[in-house]
C-alpha positions as CSV (number, residue, x, y, z in Angstrom):
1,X,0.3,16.5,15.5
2,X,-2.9,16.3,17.6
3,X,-0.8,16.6,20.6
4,X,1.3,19.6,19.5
5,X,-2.0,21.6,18.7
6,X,-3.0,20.8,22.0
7,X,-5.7,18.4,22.3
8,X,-5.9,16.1,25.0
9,X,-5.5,12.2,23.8
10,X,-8.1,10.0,24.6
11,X,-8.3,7.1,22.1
12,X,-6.5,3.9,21.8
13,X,-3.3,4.8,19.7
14,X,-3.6,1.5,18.3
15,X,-7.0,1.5,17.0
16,X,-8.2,0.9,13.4
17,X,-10.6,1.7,10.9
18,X,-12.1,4.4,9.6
19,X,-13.9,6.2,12.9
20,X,-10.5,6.2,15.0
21,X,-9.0,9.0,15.9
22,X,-6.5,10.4,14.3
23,X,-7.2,8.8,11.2
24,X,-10.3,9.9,10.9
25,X,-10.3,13.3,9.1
26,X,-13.8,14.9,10.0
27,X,-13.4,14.5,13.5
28,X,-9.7,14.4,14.3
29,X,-9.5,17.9,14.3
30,X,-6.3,18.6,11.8
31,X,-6.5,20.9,9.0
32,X,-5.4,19.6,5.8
33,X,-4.2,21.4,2.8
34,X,-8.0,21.0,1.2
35,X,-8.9,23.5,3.8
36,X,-6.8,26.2,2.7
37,X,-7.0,28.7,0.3
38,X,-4.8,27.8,-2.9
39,X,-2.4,31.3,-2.5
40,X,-1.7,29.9,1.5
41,X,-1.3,26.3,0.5
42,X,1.3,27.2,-2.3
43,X,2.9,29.4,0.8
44,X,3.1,26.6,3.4
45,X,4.8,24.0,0.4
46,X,7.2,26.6,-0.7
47,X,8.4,29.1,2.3
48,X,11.1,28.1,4.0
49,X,9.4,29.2,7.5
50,X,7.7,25.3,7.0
51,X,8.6,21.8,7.2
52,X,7.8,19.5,4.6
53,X,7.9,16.0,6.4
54,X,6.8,12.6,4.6
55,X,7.4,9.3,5.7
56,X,8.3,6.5,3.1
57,X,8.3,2.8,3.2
58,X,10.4,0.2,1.3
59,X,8.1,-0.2,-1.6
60,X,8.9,-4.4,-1.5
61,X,7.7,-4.3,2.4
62,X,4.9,-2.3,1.1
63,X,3.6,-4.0,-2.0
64,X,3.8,-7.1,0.2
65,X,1.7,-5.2,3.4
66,X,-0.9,-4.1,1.2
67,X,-1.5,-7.7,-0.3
68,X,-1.5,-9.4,3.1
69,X,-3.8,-6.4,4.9
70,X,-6.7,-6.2,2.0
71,X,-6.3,-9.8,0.1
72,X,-9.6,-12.0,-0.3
73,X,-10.3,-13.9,3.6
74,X,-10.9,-16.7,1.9
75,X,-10.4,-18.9,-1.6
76,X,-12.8,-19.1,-4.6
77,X,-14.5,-22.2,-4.2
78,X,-13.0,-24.9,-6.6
79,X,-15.8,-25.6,-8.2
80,X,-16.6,-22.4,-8.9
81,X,-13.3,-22.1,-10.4
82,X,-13.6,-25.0,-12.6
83,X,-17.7,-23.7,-14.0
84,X,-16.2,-20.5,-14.1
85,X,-13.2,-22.0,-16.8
86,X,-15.8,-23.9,-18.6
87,X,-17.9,-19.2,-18.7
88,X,-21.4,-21.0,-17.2
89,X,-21.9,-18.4,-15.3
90,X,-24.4,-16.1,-16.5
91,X,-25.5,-13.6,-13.8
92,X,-23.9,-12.3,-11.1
93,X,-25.2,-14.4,-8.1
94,X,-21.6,-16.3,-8.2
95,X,-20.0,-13.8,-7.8
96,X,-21.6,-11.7,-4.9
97,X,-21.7,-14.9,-3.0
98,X,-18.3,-15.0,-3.7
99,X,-16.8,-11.7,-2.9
100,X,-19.6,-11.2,-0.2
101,X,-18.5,-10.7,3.3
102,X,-15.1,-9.5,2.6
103,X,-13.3,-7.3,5.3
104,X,-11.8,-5.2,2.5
105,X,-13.5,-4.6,-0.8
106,X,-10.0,-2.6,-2.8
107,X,-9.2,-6.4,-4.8
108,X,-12.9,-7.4,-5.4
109,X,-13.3,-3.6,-7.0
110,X,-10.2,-4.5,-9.4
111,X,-11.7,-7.6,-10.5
112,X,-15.0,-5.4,-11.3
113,X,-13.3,-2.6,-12.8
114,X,-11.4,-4.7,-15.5
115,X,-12.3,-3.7,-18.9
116,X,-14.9,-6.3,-20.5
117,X,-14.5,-8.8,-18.0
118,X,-18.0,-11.1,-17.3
119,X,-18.8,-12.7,-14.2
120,X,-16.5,-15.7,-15.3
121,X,-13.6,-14.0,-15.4
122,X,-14.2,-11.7,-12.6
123,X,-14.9,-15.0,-10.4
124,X,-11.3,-16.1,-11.8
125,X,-9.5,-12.7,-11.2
126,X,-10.9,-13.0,-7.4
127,X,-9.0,-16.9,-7.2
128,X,-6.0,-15.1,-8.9
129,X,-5.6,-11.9,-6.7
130,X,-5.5,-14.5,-3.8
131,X,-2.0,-15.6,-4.5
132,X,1.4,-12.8,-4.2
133,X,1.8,-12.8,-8.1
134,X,-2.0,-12.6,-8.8
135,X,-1.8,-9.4,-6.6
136,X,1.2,-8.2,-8.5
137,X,-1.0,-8.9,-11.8
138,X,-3.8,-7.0,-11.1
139,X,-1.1,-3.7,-9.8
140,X,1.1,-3.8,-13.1
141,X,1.2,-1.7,-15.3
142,X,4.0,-3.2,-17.6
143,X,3.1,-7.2,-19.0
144,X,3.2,-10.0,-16.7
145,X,4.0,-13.6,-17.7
146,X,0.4,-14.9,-16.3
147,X,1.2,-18.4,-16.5
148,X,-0.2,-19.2,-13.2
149,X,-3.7,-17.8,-14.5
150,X,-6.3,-20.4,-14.2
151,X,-7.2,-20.1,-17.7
152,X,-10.5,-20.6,-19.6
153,X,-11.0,-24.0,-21.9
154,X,-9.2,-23.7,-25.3
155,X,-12.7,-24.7,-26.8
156,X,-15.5,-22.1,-24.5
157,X,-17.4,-20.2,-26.1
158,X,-17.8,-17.8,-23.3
159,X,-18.2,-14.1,-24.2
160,X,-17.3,-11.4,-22.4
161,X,-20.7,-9.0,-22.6
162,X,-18.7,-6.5,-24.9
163,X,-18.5,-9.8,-27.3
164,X,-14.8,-10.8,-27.4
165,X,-13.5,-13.6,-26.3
166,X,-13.1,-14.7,-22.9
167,X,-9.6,-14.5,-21.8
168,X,-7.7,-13.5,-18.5
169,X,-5.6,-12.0,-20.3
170,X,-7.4,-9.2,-19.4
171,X,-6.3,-8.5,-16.4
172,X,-2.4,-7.8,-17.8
173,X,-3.5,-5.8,-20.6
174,X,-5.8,-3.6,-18.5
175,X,-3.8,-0.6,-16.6
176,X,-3.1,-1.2,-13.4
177,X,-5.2,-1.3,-10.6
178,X,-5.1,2.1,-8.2
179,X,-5.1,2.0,-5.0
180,X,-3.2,4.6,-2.1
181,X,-2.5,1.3,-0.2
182,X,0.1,0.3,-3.3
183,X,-0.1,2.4,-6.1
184,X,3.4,4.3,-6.0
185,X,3.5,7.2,-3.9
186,X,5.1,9.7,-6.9
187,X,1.3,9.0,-8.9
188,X,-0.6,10.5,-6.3
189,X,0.9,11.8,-2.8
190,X,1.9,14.9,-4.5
191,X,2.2,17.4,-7.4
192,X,5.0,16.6,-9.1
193,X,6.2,20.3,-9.0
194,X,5.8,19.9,-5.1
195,X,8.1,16.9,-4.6
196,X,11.3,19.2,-4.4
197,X,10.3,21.2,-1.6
198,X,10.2,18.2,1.0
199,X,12.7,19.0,3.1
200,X,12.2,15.8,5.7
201,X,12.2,12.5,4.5
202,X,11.4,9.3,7.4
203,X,11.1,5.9,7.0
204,X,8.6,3.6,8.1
205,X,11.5,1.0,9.0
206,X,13.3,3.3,11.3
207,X,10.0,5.5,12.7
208,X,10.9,6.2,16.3
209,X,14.4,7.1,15.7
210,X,13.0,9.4,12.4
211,X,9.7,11.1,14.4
212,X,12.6,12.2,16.8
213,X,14.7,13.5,14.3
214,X,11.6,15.4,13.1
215,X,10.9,16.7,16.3
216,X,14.2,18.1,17.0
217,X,14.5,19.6,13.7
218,X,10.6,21.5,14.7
219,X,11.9,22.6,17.8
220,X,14.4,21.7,20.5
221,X,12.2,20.7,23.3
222,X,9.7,19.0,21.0
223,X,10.9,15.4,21.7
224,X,10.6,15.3,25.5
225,X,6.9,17.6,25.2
226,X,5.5,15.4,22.8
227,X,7.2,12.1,22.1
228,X,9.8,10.7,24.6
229,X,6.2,9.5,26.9
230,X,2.6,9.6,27.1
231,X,2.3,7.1,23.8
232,X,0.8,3.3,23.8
233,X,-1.8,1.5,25.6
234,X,-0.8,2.5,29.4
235,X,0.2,5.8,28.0
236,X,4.2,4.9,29.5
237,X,5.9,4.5,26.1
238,X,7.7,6.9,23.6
239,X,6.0,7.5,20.1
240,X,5.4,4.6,17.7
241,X,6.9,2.0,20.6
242,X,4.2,-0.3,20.2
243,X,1.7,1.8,17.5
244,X,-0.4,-0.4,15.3
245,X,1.4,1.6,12.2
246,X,4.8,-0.1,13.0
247,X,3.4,-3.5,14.7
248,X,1.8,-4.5,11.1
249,X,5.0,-3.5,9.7
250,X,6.7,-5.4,11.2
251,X,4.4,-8.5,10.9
252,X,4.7,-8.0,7.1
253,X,8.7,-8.3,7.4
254,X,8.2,-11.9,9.1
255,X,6.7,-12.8,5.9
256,X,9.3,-11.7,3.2
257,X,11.1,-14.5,2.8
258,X,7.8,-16.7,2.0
259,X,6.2,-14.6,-0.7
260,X,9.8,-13.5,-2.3
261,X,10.9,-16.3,-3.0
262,X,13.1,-15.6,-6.1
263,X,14.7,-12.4,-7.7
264,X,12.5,-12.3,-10.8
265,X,9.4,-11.0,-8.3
266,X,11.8,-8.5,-6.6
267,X,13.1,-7.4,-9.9
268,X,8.7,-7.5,-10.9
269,X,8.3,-5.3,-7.6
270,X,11.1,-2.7,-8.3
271,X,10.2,-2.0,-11.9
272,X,6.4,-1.5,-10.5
273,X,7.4,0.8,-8.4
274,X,10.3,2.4,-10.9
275,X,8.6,6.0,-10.3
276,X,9.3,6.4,-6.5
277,X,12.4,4.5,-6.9
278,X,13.4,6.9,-9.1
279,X,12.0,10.0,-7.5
280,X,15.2,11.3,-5.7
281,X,12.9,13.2,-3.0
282,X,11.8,10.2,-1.4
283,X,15.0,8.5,-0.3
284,X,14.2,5.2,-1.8
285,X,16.6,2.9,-2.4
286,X,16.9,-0.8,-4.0
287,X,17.6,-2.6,-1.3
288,X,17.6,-6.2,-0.6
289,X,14.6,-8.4,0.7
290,X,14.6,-7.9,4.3
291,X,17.3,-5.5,5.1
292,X,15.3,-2.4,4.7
293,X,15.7,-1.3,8.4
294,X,19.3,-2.2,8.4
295,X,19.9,0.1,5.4
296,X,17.6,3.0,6.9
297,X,19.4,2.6,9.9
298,X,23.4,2.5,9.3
299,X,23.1,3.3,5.6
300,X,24.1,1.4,2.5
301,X,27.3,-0.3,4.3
302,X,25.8,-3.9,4.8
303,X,27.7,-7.1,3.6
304,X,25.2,-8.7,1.8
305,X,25.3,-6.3,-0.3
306,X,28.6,-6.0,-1.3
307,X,30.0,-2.7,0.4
């Protein structure tokens, strides 16, 4: 988008964080709809003189990208586990030793968000977000099974400062945690009443064949101007080649097999994510562990799946 308006390029397209260009919206330049008055912005997502484009991922690739991009770096310390079972902990030293020096703070911030959870449970939420189906706890909004919850001893007397009992329960009776890095795109990308006017839908899986379709369908020259070359580090490559958008994508796919590793967590990740699957504007289909791109690609015509 930068390069159609016209600016000249001169960051690293695969940079992170939050001062890289063109993520970074106070300096990148773009206009976004919060800049607009409400009358234009009701014009630009309604007129058929504009393109509606959103890009979409496979919401198993993308529950699973999130948890391996902003889990804890490190495990709870055992024995902090264990004194944290038994509720000792009394002030909060444990735990900002504990969640201190994280790259990414969105899991820690769920554990101290849950509802009447003390420093003992928060310390044992942080060991439990660790693991795939700890994540998946702490996301879900339905009940989860939570055997795998180090639990507290059957005889503690720890309180929770609201004064009920101590119980990790809490984490699957509290809503689920929010985040734009998992929560299901049909709760906040959009209003609701917006979601039929998108009239482009790509997919993470097959970016540099969909960013061309897009281009073509903005203009016919559009491709070759702005995304056939002048992309990656030596600035020789087409668009999303090598990006740092579709590299971690693809690192997350190398991983599927090892955190899905039966179909009652698919099944978990599907009914999590019910709302975009069933939100006919985003082109989301259930599709099988690890053939997201083959799907996206050549459609719904692959043998493992019957057809």
């Amino acid at each position: 988008m930068r390069r159609m308006m016209g600016y000249e390029e001169d960051y690293h397209v695969n940079t992170w964080g939050k001062d890289a260009l063109p993520h970074h919206w106070p300096t990148n330049g773009l206009n976004y709809t919060a800049h607009y008055p409400l009358e234009k912005v009701n014009e630009m997502m309604t007129s058929d003189e504009w393109t509606r484009a959103t890009f979409v991922r496979d919401p198993k690739e993308r529950a699973l990208s999130a948890f391996l991009m902003l889990r804890p770096g490190a495990d709870v310390d055992g024995d902090v586990v264990e004194r944290a079972k038994r509720g000792e902990f009394t002030n909060e030293s444990a735990w900002k030793r504990s969640a201190s020096g994280m790259r990414w703070p969105q899991l820690p911030n769920c554990c101290k968000r849950t509802r009447g959870a003390d420093v003992n449970w928060k310390l044992l939420c942080l060991a439990r977000v660790h693991e795939f189906d700890g994540f998946l706890d702490a996301i879900d909004n339905g009940r989860s099974s939570f055997a795998n919850f180090p639990s507290g001893s059957a005889n503690s007397d720890a309180r929770v400062r609201t004064g009920g009992e101590f119980s990790p329960d809490a984490l699957r009776k509290s809503p689920g945690c929010f985040d734009i890095h998992w929560s299901p795109l049909s709760h906040w990308r959009l209003d609701p009443k917006f979601y039929p006017a998108i009239n482009f839908v790509g997919h993470l899986e097959t970016a540099q064949r969909d960013i061309r379709r897009l281009l073509d369908k903005l203009s016919p020259n559009a491709w070759e101007k702005f995304g056939a070359s002048g992309w990656g580090r030596f600035r020789n490559e087409s668009i999303f080649s090598s990006s740092s958008t579709v590299t971690h994508a693809q690192h997350s796919k190398e991983h599927l097999s090892r955190y899905y590793t039966n179909k009652d967590i698919e099944r978990r990740v599907e009914r999590i994510y019910l709302a975009d699957y069933d939100n006919k504007h985003l082109d989301l289909k259930r599709v099988p562990i690890g053939h997201a791109e083959a799907y996206y690609e050549n459609g719904p015509f692959l043998p493992s799946m019957g057809a």
